[in-house]
C-alpha positions as a Markdown table, in Angstrom:
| # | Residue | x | y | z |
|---|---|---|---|---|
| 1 | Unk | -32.2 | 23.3 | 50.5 |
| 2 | Unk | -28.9 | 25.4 | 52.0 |
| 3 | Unk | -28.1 | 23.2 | 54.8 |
| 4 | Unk | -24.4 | 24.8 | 55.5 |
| 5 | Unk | -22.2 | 27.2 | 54.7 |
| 6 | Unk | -23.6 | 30.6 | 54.8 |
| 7 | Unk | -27.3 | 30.3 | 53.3 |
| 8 | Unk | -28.6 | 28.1 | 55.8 |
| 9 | Unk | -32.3 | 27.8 | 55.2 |
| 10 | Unk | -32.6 | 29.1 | 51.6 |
| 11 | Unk | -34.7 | 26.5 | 49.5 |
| 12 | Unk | -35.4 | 26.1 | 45.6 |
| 13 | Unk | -37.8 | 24.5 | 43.6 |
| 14 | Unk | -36.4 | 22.4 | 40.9 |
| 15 | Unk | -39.3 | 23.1 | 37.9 |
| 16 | Unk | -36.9 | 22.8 | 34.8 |
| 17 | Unk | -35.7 | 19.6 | 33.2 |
| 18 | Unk | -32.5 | 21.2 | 33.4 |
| 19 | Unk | -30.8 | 23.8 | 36.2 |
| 20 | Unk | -27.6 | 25.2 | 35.4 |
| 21 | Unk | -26.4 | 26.8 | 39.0 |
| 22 | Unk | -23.6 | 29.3 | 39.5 |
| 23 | Unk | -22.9 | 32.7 | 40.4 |
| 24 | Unk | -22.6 | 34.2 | 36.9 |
| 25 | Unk | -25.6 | 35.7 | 35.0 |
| 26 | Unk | -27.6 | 33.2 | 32.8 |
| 27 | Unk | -27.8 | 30.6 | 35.5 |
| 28 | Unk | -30.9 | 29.3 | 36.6 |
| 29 | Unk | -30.1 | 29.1 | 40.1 |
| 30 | Unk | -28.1 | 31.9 | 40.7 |
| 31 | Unk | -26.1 | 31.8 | 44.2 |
| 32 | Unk | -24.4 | 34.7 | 44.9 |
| 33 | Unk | -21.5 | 33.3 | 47.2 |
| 34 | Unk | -17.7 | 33.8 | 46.3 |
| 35 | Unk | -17.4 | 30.0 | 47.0 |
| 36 | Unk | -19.2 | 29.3 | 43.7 |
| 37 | Unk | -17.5 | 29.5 | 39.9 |
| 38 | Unk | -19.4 | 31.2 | 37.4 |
| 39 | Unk | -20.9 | 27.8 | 36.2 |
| 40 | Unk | -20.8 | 25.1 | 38.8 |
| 41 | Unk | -23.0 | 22.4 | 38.1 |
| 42 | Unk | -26.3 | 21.3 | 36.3 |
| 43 | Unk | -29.4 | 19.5 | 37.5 |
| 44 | Unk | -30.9 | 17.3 | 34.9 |
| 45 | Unk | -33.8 | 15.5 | 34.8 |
| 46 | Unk | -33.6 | 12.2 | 33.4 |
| 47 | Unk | -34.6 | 8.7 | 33.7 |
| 48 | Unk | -37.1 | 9.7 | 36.5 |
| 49 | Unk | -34.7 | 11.2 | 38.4 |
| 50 | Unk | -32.3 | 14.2 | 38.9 |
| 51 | Unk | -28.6 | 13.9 | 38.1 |
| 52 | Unk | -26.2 | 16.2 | 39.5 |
| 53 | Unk | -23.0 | 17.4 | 36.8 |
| 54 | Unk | -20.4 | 19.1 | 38.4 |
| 55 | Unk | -18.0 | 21.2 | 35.8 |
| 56 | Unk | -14.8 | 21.1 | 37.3 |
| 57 | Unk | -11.8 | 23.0 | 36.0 |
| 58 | Unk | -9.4 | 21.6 | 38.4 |
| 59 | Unk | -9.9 | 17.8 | 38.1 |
| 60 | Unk | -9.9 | 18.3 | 34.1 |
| 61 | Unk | -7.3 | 20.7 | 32.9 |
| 62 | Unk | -8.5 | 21.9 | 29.0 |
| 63 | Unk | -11.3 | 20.4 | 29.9 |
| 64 | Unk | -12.9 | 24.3 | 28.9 |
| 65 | Unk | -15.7 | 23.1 | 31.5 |
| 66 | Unk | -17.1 | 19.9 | 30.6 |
| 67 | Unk | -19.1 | 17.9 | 33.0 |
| 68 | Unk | -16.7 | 16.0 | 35.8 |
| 69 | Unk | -19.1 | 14.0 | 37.6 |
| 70 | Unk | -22.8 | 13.2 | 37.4 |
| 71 | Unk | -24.4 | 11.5 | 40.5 |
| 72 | Unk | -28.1 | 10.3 | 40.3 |
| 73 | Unk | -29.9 | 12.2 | 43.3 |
| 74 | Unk | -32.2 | 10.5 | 45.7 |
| 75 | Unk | -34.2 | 12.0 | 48.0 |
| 76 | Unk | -32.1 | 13.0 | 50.9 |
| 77 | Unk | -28.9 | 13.0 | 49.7 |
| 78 | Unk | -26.4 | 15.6 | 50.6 |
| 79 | Unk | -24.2 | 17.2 | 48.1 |
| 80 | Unk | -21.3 | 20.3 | 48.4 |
| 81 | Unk | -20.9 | 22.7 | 46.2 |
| 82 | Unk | -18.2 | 25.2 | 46.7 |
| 83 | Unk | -18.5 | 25.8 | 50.4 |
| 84 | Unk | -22.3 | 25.5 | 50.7 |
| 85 | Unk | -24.2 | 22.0 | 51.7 |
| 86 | Unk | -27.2 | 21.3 | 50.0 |
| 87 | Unk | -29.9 | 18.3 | 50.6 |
| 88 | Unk | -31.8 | 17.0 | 47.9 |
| 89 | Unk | -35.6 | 16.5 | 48.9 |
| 90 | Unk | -38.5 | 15.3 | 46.9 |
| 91 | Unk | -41.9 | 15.9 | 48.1 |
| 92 | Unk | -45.0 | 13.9 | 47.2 |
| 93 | Unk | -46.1 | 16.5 | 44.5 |
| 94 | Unk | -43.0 | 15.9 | 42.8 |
| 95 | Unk | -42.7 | 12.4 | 42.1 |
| 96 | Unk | -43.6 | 12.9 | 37.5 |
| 97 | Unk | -40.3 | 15.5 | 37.9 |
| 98 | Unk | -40.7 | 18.9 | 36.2 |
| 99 | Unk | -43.1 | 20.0 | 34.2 |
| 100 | Unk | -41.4 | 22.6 | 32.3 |
């Protein structure tokens, strides 16, 4: 869930094993928010949990992208991405992670 920065109250359902987020077409979760790259992070599922990879230009120069930093998500957690604020939640339903 948005919990800052300009979508305040907009939710998504994590049902993928991985969720590639971004403003540019072909992402999973697409955000349309000028704060965003193109690509800005994935959401993978593994090890019973969701891991968040950031692809950060910036703090990798020819980098051409690749993953930054990964952080293993627990329910609760709060993350930024560009200028929006997101919590991670996980709901009783969705303890066995995705199912597609």
């Amino acid at each position: 869930m948005v919990v800052a920065g300009g979508h305040e109250g907009v939710e998504f359902v994590l049902d993928q094993q991985r969720v590639l987020i971004g403003r540019g077409p072909g992402m999973d979760l697409t955000i349309d928010d000028s704060s965003l790259r193109t690509l800005e992070a994935a959401l993978e599922f593994r090890q019973g949990a969701y891991h968040l990879r950031r692809f950060d230009l910036e703090a990798n120069p020819g980098s051409d992208g690749a993953p930054a930093r990964a952080q293993r998500l627990k329910s609760l957690d709060q993350f930024r991405l560009g200028d929006l604020r997101f919590e991670y939640t996980i709901s009783p339903d969705d303890v066995g992670g995705p199912t597609g």
